[in-house]
C-alpha positions as CSV (number, residue, x, y, z in Angstrom):
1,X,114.5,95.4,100.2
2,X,116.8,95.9,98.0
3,X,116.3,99.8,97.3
4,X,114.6,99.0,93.8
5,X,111.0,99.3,92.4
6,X,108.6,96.5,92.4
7,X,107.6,95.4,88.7
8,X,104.2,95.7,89.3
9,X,102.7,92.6,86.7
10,X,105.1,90.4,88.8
11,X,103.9,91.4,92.6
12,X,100.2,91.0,90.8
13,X,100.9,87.5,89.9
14,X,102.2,86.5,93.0
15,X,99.6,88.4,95.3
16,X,97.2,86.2,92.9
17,X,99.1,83.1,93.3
18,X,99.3,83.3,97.1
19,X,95.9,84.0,97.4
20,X,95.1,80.5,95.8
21,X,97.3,78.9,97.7
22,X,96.3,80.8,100.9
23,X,92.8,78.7,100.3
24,X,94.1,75.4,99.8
25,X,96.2,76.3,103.3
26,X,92.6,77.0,105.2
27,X,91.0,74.2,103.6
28,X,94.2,71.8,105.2
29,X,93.9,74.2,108.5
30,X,90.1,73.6,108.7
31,X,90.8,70.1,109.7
32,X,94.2,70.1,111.8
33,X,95.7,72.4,113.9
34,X,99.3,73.0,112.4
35,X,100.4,72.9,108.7
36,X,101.7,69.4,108.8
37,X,98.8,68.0,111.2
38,X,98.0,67.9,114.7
39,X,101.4,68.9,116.6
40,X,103.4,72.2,115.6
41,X,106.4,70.7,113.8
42,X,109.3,71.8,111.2
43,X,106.4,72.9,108.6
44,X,104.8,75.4,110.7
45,X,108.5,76.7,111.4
46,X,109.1,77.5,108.1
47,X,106.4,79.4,107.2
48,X,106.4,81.2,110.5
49,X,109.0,84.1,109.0
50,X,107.4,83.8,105.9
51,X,104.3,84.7,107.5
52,X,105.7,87.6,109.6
53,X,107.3,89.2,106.7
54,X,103.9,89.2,105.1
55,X,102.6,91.3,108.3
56,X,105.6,93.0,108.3
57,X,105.4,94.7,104.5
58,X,101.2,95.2,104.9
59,X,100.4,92.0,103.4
60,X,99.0,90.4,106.8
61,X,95.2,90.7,105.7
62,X,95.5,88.6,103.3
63,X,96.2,85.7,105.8
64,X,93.8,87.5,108.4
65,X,91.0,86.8,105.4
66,X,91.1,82.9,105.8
67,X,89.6,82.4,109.1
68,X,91.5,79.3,110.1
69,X,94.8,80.4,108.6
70,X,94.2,83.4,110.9
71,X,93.6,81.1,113.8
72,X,96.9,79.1,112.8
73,X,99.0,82.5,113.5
74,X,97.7,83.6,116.0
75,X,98.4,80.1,117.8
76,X,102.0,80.0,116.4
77,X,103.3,83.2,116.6
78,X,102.2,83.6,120.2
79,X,104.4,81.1,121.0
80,X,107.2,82.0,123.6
81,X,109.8,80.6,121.4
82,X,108.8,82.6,118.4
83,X,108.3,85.5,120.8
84,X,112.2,84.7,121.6
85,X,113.2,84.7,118.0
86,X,111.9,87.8,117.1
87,X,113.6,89.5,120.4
88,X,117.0,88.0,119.5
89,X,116.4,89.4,115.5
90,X,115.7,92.8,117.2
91,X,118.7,92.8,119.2
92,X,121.7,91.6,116.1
């Protein structure tokens, strides 16, 4: 992003941290449908451009691998608001 080369020890450690923490989301995602529980709230909206970023720099399979975090997308960033968002980012 910022026209610099990645250290390459630091974006291993994270990929390896998020992938830990990517199971302990499909755990919480294998018994409710959103992030904080039954209803899409505040939670799932800040991870939505957290998750699109991922997709957006090749690092989507690595939420596509966790079958209900997949499932979690999918339902959230089909939504016509977040459809909205990303068409008002593309237009600024």
């Amino acid at each position: 992003m910022r026209g610099q080369q990645p250290v390459k020890e630091i974006v291993d450690a994270a990929r390896e941290t998020f992938k830990q923490k990517l199971v302990v989301f499909d755990s919480i995602l294998g018994k409710q449908k959103y992030m904080g529980g039954d209803a899409f709230s505040l939670v799932d909206v800040f991870y939505l451009p957290w998750a699109q970023k991922l997709f957006q720099t090749g690092e989507g399979p690595a939420i596509e691998a966790h079958p209900n975090v997949k499932a979690w997308w999918e339902r959230v960033s089909t939504r016509d608001s977040w459809k909205a968002t990303l068409a008002y980012g593309a237009q600024v």
